[in-house]
C-alpha positions in Angstrom: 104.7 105.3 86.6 102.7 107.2 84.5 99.5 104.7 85.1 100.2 105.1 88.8 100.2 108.8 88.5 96.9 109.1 86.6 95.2 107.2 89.4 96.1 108.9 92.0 95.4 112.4 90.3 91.7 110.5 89.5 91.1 110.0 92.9 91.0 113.0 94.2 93.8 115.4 96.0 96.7 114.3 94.4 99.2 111.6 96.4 102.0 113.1 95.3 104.5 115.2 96.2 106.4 118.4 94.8 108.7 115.7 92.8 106.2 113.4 91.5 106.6 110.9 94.1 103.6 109.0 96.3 102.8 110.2 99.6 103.6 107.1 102.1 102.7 107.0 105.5 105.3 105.2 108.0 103.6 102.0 107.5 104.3 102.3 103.4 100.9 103.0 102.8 99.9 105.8 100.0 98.6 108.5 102.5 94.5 108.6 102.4 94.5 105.2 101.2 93.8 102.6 103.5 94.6 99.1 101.5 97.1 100.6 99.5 100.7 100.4 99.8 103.9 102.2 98.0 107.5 100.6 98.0 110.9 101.2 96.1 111.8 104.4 93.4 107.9 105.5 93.2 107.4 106.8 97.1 108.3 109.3 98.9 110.4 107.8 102.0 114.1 109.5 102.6 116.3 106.3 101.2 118.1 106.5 98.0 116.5 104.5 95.4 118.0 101.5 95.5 116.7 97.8 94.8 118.1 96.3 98.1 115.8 99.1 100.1 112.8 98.1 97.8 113.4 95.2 99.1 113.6 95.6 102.5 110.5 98.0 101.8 108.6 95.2 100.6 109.1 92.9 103.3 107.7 95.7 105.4 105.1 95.8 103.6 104.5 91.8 103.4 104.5 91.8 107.2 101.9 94.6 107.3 99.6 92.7 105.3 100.2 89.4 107.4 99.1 91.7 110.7 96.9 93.3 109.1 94.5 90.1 108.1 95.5 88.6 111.6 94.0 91.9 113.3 97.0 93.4 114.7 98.8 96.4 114.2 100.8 97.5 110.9 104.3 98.4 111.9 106.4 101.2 110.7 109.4 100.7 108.0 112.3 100.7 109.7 115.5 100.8 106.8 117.8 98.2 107.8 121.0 99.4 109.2 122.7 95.8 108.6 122.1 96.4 104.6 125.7 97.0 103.2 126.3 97.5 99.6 129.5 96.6 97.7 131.2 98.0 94.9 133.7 97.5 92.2 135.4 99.8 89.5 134.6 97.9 85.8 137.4 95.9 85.3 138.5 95.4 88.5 138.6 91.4 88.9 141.3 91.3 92.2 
């Protein structure tokens, strides 16, 4: 992270927030940044850090770049509702 944050500092006004964390637009993109994008624990969007919503962030993002060189529109991130998340007590085999 601490690459990340240098070069955004570089660039000019920071891309960062008041808790260190990149500036996303709805699309995922790093906010003045046109080519740019910003999934998982570094950016700013209102999920809990969690790999399963990096994931869906990063699909997101995959489609943006696949309408993006076809000449469409980028889509918002929309967190997946469906995404459920099991857990389990260590040492709890039933």
């Amino acid at each position: 992270m601490t690459i990340v944050v240098k070069l955004f500092v570089l660039k000019g006004a920071s891309k960062l927030d008041e808790n260190g964390l990149v500036k996303v637009t709805p699309e995922l993109l790093v906010e003045g940044l046109e080519h740019v994008y910003a999934i998982g624990d570094c950016c700013n969007t209102d999920q809990e850090k969690m790999a399963a919503h990096a994931q869906n962030q990063g699909e997101s993002v995959c489609r943006n770049i696949a309408l993006a060189l076809a000449g469409s529109e980028k889509r918002p991130y929309k967190p997946s509702e469906s995404t459920t998340y099991k857990s389990s007590a260590c040492g709890d085999h039933r």
